[in-house]
N, C-alpha and C positions, 0 to 999 in steps of 0.2 A: 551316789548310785544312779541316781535321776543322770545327771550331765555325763557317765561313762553311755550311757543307757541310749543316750539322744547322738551321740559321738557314733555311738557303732550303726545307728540307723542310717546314720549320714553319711559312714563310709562303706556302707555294703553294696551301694548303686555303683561306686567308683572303684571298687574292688574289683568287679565284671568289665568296668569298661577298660582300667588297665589290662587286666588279661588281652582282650582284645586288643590296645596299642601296641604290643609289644609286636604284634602282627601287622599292622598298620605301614603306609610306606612312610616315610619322612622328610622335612627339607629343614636345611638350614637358614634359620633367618638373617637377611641383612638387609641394612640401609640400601629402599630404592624411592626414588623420586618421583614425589604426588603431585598432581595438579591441583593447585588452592582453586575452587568455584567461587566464586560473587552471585547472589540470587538478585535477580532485579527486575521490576516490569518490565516489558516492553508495549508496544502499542501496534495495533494489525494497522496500517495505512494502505488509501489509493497510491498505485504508483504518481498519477497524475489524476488531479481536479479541476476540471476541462468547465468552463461554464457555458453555460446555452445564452446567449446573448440575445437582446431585439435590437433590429437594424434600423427601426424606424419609431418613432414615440406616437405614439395611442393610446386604446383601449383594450385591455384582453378581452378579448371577445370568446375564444375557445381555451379550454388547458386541458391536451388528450391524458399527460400522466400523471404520476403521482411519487413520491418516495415509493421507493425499493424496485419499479418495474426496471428492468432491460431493454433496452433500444439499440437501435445498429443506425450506422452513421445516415444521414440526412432521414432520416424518420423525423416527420413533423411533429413537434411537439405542441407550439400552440400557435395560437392565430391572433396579429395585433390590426387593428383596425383604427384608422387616420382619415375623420369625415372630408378634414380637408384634402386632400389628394382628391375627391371628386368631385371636390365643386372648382380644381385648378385646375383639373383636366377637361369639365364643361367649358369652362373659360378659354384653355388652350383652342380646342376645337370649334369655338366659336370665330375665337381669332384666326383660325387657320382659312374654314369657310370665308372669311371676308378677304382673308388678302387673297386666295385661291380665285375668287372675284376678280380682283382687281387684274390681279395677274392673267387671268381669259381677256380681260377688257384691253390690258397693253400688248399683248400676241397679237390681240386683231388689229391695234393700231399700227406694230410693227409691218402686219401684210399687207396693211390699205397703205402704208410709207413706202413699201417696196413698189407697191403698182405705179403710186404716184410721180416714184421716181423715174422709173422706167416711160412712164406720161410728160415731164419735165416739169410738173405741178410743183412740185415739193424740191426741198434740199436734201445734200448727202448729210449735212449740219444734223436736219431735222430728222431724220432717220436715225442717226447713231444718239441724239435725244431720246427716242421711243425706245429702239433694244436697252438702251442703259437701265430707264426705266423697266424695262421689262424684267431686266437682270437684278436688278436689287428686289424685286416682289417675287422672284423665285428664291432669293437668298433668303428673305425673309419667312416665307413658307417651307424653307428646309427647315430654318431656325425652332421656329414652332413646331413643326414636327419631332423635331430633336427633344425639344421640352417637354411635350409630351409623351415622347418612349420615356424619360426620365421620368416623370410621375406614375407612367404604368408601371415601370421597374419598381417602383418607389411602395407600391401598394402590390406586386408581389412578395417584395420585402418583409411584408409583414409575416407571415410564414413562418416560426421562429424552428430550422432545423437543427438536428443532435450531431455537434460537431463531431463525433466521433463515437464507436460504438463503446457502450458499459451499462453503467448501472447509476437509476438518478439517486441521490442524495439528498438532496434536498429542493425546494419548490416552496420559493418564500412568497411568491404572490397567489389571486387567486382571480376567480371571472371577476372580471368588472373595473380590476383595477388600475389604477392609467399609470402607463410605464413611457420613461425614458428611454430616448435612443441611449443604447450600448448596458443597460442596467441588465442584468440576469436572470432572467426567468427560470432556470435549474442550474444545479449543478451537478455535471457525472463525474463519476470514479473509472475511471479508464487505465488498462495498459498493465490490469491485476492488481495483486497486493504484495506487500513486505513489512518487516518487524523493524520499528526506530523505536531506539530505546535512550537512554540520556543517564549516564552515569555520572559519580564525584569527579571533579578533575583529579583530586589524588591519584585514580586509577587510567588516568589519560595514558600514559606512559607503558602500563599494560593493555592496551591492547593494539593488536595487529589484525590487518588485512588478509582473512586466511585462514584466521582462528575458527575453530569447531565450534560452536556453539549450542549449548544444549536447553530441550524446550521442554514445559510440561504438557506433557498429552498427546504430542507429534515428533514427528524424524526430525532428527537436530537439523540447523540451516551453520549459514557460514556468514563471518563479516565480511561484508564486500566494501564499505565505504567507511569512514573517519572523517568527520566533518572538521576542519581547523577552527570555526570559532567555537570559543566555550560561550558559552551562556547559563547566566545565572547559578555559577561555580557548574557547571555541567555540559561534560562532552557527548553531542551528538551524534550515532553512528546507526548504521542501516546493514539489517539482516536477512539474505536472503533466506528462504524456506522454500522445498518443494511443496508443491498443490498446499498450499496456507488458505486454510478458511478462511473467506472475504464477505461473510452472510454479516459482518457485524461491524464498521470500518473504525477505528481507535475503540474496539478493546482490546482490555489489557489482557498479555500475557507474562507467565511467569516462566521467566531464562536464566539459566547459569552461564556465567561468564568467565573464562578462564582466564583468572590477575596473578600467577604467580607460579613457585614448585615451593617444595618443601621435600627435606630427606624424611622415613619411615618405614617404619618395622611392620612386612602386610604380608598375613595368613590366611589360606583358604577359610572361604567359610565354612565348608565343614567342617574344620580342623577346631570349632570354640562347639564345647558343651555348656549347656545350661543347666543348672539345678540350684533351684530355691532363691533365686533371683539374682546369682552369682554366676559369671563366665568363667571358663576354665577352659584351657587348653595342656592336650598329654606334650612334654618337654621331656627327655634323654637327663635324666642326670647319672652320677655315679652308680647309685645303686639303682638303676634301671630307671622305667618310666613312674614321672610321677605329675599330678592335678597341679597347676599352676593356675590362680585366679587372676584374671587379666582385666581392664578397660578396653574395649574396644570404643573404638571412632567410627570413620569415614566407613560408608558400606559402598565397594564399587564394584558389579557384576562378576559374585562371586567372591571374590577378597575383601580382606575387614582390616582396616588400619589398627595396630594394638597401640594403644597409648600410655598404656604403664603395662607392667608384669612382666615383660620377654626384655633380653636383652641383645645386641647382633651377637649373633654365631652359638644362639642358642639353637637344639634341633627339636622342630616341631611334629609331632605326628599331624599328616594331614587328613588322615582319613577316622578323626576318633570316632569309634562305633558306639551306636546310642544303647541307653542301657534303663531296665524298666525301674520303677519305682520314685521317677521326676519328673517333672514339666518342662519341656525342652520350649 
């Protein structure tokens, strides 16, 4: 009496909703072709990690930024300082003053050689003697001058500017510390960002250039690149993304990746009733419409992959109307 008792309770919710299917519009189901997803991290990357170089080796004497500021290209970042550059540039100009000396001293010798000659005192000998002279003590004082625009250049150099504008990254030194010519004083993240992700090789083969890719939390991006080596059993490949948050550079995000099809049997979602923790969709049989208890799968905006219960060329009511007395 009890199990007729609990039977009739269970079908008088579904009693109201058939009514209503038979009202309902319908489709018949058949085999269409699903796109298999792969879930996989991926990683937000700089397009390009640009480093901020010293041109000359020293001491840091100034550091203007820090991780996370923004800078635009030659915006000074620090200041290296090199004592010797000034005591080689006292020394050039020391030496400069003495031949510049000298060099006054053989000009006047050249004009008291030209008078002399012009007097029959002197020789033409002794005269192309003096300009020679004279001319190697200007060469020489160009020379030094040259040397030291070179050491003035040389302690501009220290200057250390932001090759290119972005965002620093890192700043592994700090005041005081003595740096090598060419070692890095920051590195920027330049030129935006993009999603590299690194799947099995088994799944090298699926994929393409082209392919949709879909992301949690943002507009899906697209594969643009395939890297040819594998590494460490895993293929390499690069995802574009419109406007891709870059506040955070390699984290991870979570993508689906389309590796395959499959054929399948797929009904609107309104078309599945719930009650009592079973799915059910209204089917067309013989004697009209009746509750078919299904598995669904895949939920894809608005359609539900059914995985057992229907079979092709069965007709589904797509609109089953909800009916009170369960939990949908």
């Amino acid at each position: 009496m009890t199990h007729r008792l609990f039977l009739s309770v269970l079908l008088v919710p579904f009693m109201a909703v058939l009514g209503g299917v038979a009202r309902a519009e319908s489709l018949t189901v058949q085999p269409v072709e699903v796109t298999d997803w792969k879930a996989v991290y991926a990683r937000i990357e700089a397009r390009d990690r640009v480093p901020a170089r010293a041109r000359i080796g020293g001491v840091l004497v100034d550091l203007q930024v820090g991780e996370g500021d923004t800078v635009t290209e030659g915006q000074p970042l620090a200041r290296i300082v090199d004592d010797k550059l000034a005591f080689q540039l006292s020394a050039l100009e020391s030496q400069k003053a003495a031949v510049a000396a000298q060099l006054a001293n053989a000009t006047s010798e050249v004009r008291r050689g030209e008078e002399l000659l012009k007097q029959g005192v002197t020789t033409a000998q002794r005269l192309d003697a003096l300009r020679t002279q004279a001319d190697v003590l200007a060469g020489q004082l160009a020379a030094i001058e040259a040397q030291a625009q070179v050491t003035r250049q040389s302690q501009t150099e220290g200057v250390v500017l932001a090759p290119a504008a972005g965002r620093v990254l890192d700043v592994p030194l700090s005041r005081g510390a003595v740096v090598m010519a060419g070692e890095a004083v920051a590195t920027l993240a330049v030129g935006g960002s993009f999603l590299r992700l690194a799947v099995p090789e088994r799944l090298a083969g699926a994929l393409h250039e082209g392919d949709a890719i879909r992301i949690e939390g943002m507009a899906g991006g697209k594969l643009v690149k395939i890297y040819p080596l594998i590494e460490n059993g895993r293929v390499v490949a690069d995802v574009e993304v419109p406007d891709l948050p870059d506040g955070f550079v390699d984290a991870r995000v979570l993508v689906r990746l389309p590796v395959g099809h499959h054929a399948a049997l797929v009904v609107p979602q309104a078309a599945i009733v719930t009650r009592d923790g079973l799915d059910f969709v209204a089917v067309e049989g013989a004697a009209g419409a009746e509750m078919r208890v299904v598995v669904p799968g895949t939920r894809e905006v608005g359609q539900v992959e059914i995985l057992t219960g229907l079979v092709a060329g069965d007709v589904v009511m797509t609109q089953a109307p909800k009916a009170g007395g369960g939990d949908e």
